[in-house]
N, C-alpha and C positions, 0 to 999 in steps of 0.2 A: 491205704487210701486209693490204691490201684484199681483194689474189685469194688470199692465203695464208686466209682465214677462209671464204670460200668453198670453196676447196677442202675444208677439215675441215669445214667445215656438211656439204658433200655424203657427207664419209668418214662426218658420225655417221649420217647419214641411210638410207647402204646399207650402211654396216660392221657398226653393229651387229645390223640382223636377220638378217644372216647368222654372225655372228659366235657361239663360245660360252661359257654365262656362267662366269663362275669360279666353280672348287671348291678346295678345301683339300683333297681328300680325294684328290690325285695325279692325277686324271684329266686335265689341262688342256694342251692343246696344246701341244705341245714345238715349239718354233722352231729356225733352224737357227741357231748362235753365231754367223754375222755376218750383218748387214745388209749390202746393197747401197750404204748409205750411208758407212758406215763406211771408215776409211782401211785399206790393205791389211795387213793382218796384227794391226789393232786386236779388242780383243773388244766387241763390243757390251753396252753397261752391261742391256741387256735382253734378253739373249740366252734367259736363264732369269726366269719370271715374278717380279717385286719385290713383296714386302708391304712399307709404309713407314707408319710412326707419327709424329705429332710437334702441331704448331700450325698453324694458319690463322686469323690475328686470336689473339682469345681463346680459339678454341674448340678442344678434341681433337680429331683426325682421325687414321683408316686408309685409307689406299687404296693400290690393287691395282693394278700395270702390269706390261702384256706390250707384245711385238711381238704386231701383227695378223696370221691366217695366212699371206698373204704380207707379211713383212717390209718391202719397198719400198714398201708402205702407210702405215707407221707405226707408232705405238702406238697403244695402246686401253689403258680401265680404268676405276673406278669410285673415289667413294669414299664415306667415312658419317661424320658426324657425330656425337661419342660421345653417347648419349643419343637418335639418331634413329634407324630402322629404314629409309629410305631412302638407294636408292644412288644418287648422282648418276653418270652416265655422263662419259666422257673417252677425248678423241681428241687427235691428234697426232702430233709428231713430233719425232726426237732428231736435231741434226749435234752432232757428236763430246759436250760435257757442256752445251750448249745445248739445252731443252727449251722447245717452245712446247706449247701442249695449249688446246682449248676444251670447256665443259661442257654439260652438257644436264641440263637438271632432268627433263624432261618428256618428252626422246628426239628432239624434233624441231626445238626451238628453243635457239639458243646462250643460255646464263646467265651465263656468266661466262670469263674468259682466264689460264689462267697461262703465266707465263714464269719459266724459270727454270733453275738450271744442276744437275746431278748431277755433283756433285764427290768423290770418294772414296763415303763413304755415307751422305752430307748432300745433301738435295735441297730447294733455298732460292730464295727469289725474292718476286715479287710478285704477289698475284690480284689482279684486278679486276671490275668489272660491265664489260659489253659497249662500255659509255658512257664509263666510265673514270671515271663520278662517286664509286665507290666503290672503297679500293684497301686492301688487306692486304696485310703478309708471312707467306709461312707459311715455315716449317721443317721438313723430316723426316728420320728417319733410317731409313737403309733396317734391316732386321729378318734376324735371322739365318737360316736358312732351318730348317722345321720339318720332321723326317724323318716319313714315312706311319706312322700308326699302326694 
């Protein structure tokens, strides 16, 4: 798990300055439907960017996942705390409905780890601090997708 956190330290590190940010407004990178990860003929669950709403602890949450531009990267995403104006950053990666992801408050230092599985269009598991002295479950449900207006 060690070199896996390294790796994504490094992914938020250089992924996201080059990466770009989300829009609602249709602009956002189109990925191609599989991953390289993915088993041959599977559709990857992120093939098209996910909005998901649900719990983390006690608190409301939305956050946003895509594949990175190239795909074999991982994911990337953000999310927000209902009530807060800041986006937390997330990085990652998916094997088949197994999701790891680490966060970034501040872009450059890891804040916190989720794990957790995307099952149909519940995506559930457990956050924690880096330390593991702190641990949530959060729940989400992924969001219908909204046509450009």
């Amino acid at each position: 798990m060690m070199a896996g956190k390294f790796a994504v330290v490094l992914t938020l590190l250089t992924g996201f300055a080059a990466a770009p940010g989300f829009a609602d407004n249709g602009n956002a990178v189109v990925a191609p439907a599989v991953a390289p990860a993915t088993a041959a003929g599977a559709q990857d669950p992120f093939a098209k960017p996910l909005t998901l709403r649900g719990t983390l602890g006690d608190a409301q949450i939305e956050m946003h996942l895509q594949l990175k531009p190239d795909p074999s990267e991982g994911i990337q995403g953000t999310y927000v705390i209902a009530g807060q104006s800041a986006k937390i950053l997330l990085a990652g990666e998916s094997d088949n409905s197994d999701v790891i992801m680490e966060e970034s408050v501040n872009g450059k230092d890891v804040s916190g780890e989720w794990a957790g599985k995307l099952v149909g269009n519940t995506f559930s598991g457990t956050w924690s601090t880096t330390d593991d002295a702190v641990t949530k479950p959060f729940a989400l449900t992924v969001q219908a997708a909204r046509s450009a207006q």
